[in-house]
N, C-alpha and C positions, 0 to 999 in steps of 0.2 A: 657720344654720351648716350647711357639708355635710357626712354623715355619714361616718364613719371604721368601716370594715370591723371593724377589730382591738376597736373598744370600743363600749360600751351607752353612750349621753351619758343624762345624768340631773341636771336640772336644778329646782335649789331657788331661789327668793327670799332666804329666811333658813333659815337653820341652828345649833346651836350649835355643829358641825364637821364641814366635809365628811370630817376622818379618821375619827370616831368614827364617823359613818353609813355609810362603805367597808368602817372594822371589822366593823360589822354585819353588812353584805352578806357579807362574806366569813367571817362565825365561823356566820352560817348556812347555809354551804353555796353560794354562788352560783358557779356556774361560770364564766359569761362574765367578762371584761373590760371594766370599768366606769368611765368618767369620770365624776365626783361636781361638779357644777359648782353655786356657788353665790353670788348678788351679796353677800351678808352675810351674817358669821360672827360669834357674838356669843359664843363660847366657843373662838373659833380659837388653837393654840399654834408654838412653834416649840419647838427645842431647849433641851431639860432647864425642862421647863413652861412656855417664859416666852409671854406673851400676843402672840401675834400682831396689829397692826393692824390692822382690817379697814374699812376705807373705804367705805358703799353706793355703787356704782356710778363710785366710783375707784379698789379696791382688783382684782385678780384672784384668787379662789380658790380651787382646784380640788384632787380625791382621786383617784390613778388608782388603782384595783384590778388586781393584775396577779399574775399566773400563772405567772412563769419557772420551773415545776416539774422541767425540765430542768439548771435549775442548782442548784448547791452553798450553801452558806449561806458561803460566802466570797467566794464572786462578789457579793454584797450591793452592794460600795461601787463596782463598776466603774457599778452602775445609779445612784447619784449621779455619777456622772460624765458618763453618756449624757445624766439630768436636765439637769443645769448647762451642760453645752453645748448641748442643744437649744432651753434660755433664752434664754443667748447671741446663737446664731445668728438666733434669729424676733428678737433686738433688731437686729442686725446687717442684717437684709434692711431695716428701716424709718431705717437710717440712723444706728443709736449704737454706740459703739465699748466695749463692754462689757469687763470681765474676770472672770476667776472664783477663788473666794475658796476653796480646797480647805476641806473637801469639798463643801460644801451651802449656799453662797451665790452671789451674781451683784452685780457691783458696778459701777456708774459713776463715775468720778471722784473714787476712791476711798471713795465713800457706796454702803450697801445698799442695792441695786433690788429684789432677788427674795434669796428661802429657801425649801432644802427640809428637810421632815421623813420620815423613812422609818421603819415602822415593817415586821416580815415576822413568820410563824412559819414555824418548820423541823422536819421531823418527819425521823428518820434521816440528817441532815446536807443534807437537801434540802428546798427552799425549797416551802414553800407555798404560800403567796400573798406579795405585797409590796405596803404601803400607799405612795404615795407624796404625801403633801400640799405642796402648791405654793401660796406667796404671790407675788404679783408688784404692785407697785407702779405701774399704767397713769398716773391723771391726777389722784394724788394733790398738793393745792396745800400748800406751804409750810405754811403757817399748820393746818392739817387734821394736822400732825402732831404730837405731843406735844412739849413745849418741849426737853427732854432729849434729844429725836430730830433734831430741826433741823440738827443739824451731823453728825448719822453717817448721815443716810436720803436717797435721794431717790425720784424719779419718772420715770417718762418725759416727762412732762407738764411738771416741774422742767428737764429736760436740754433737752427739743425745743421746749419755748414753744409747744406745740401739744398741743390732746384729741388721744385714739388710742381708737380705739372697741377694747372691750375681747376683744366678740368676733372681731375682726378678728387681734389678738395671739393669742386662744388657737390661731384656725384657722393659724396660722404656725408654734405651737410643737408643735400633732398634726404637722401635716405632716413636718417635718424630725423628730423622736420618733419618729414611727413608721417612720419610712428607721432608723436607729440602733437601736434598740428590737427590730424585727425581724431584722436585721441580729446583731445581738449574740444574740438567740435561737438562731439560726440556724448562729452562726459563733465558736467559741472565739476566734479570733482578731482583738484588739483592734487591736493595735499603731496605726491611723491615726484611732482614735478619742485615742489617749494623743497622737499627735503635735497633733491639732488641741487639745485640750483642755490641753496642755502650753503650745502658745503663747500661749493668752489669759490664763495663771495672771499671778496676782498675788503669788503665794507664793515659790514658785521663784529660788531666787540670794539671797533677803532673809534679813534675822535674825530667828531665833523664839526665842522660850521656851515654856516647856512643864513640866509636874510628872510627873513618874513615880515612883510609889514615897514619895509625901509630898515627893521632894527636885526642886527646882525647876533647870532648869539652860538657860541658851544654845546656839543653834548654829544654821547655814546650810542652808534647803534646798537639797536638788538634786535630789533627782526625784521622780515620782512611780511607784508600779510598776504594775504589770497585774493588781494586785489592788485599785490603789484606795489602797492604802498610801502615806505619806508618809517618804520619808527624808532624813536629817539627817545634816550632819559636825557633830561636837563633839573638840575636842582629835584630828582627825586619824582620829577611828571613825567610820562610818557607824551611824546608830541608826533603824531605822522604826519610826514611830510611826503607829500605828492607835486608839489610845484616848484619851481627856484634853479638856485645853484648849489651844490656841497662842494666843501675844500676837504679833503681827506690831508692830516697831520700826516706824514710820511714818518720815517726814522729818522732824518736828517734834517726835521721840522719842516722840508719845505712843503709847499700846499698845492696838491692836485686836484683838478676842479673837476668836477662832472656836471650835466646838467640833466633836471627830470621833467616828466609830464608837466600837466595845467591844468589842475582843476582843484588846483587851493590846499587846503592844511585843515586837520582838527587836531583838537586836544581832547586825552582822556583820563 
């Protein structure tokens, strides 16, 4: 693999999770910028604990350690955003027509390919480091997936009918990450990251529900803002939501769930 200026590459066999060992690195002090790469995770998770799959040598897993210490602890979710498109696109260059799942997924054909997990700390309302743990789905076979997964996951491997060497996909997804990555360091302003990440959403125009406040209620996305935030018409208000669960109405009504940040909901 060729090196990338911006990060330490750091590469495991097995692990029980490349987040828990970034955490490491980063609650002891490490300065640089660290990608945590590892063929098997035997304690890997995704959002709100649940067990991530980890596949040897089908699955992609990796921790980036990162430092926007420049930024706010509200700029958080625009770096899911950079995430999920820079998935995206390295699927896009080898020929698949991805979309993405606000906030922290990646999807083909309406099945999950890839998820991210972020975790940060903030000292003074600024960021101090950011964990970001990435799963990607390379040349995982049908059958290799648990029986309950079968209909809501897939693969590259599933989609293209072909292996995809895995470090092949990660050196696609530094390269374009890190154009985005530094780019959003660099530069307050997002706006043609929101517009490319706008077009491949899968959310956007569809029917969500969602729970706030104990009381569960309907309505239509329409955009997403420049903080990452998600908003909603219900009864004619716009409502953005930034914390919770959404059920996305499918075509066959059934309900796909995703889950987002934490740090509440306004109305406007």
């Amino acid at each position: 693999m060729k090196s990338y200026p911006n990060f330490q590459i750091l590469y495991y066999s097995t692990v029980d999770s490349t987040n828990q060992l970034a955490r490491q690195f980063a609650e002891q002090g490490e300065t640089k910028e660290l990608l945590v790469v590892a063929d098997q995770q035997t304690a890997g998770r995704g959002r709100g604990g649940k067990r991530w799959l980890s596949v040897p040598r089908e699955c992609l897993t990796f921790s980036l350690l990162l430092r926007p210490v420049n930024k706010n602890a509200e700029h958080c979710p625009q770096l899911a955003l950079i995430l999920g498109l820079s998935l995206a696109q390295a699927m896009e260059k080898l020929g698949f027509h991805p979309q993405l799942k606000w906030p922290n997924d990646v999807y083909l054909n309406e099945k999950k390919i890839a998820g991210i997990l972020l975790e940060n700390a903030v000292r003074s309302d600024r960021l101090q480091w950011v964990i970001a743990g990435v799963g990607v789905n390379i040349n995982v076979k049908k059958d290799n997936f648990p029986q309950k997964l079968r209909e809501i996951a897939t693969s590259l491997f599933i989609e293209g009918k072909k292996e995809i060497a895995t470090d092949l996909f990660l050196q696609e997804f530094l390269t374009i990450f890190s154009s985005w990555y530094c780019n959003w360091i660099n530069n307050n302003k997002i706006q043609h990251l929101l517009e490319e990440y706008t077009r491949r959403s899968m959310v956007l125009g569809r029917l969500v529900t969602y729970e706030k406040q104990g009381k569960r209620y309907q309505a239509r996305a329409e955009r997403i803002d420049e903080n990452g935030g998600l908003w909603v018409i219900r009864e004619e208000e716009r409502h953005r939501l930034s914390w919770g669960e959404v059920s996305i109405a499918s075509d066959n009504k059934t309900q796909i769930q995703l889950s987002f940040g934490s740090d509440g909901g306004e109305t406007r």
